[in-house]
N, C-alpha and C positions, 0 to 999 in steps of 0.2 A: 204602536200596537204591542201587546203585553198578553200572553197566555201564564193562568194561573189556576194548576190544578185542572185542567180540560177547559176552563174557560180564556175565554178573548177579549181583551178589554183594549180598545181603540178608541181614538180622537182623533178629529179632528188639527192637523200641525197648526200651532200657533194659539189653541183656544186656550182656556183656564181649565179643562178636564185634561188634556195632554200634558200641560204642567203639572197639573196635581198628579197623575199615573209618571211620569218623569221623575218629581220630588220622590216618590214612595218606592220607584225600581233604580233609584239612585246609590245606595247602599243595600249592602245584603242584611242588615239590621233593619233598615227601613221595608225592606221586601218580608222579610220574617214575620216583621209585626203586621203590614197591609198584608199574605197570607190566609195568618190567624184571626185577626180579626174579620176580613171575608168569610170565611169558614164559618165565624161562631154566627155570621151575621145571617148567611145563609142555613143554616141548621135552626136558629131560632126561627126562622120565618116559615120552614119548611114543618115544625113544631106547632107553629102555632095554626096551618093549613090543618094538621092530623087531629088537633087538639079536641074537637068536635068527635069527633069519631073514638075516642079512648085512647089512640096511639102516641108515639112518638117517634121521630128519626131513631132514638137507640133503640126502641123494644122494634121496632121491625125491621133493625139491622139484625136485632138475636133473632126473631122470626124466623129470617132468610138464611139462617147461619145454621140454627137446629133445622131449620128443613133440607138445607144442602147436607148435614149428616147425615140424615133419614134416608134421602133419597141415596145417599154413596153407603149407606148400611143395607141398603134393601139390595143392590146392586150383589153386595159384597155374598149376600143370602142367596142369592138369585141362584150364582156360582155355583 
């Protein structure tokens, strides 16, 4: 069992997905590169769900990022 970034990645003892998650949390080079390459793997696919819609994972990380200013400027005004 392997948590990476909030996720869980488990196998079964003895299978060839335990080996393979074993080979890649075996070194901290190997964990580095399995990481980032999960990362990009899940951001592209999460990209390609918005894709239809005009969006992306980075424009509606800035989305949520100017509206979390908005909203702690509004706050600030409130005062």
């Amino acid at each position: 069992m392997k948590i990476e970034e909030g996720l869980l990645f488990s196998a079964g003892d003895g299978t060839l997905c335990s080996d393979w998650l074993d080979y890649w949390y075996e070194t901290t080079e190997r964990e580095a590169i399995f990481s980032e390459e999960i990362q990009k793997a899940l951001l592209d696919h999460a990209n390609k769900i918005l894709e239809p819609y005009g969006e992306s994972i980075h424009q509606q990380q800035h989305h949520d990022q100017v509206d979390s200013q908005e909203v702690c400027a509004g706050k600030k005004q409130a005062n």
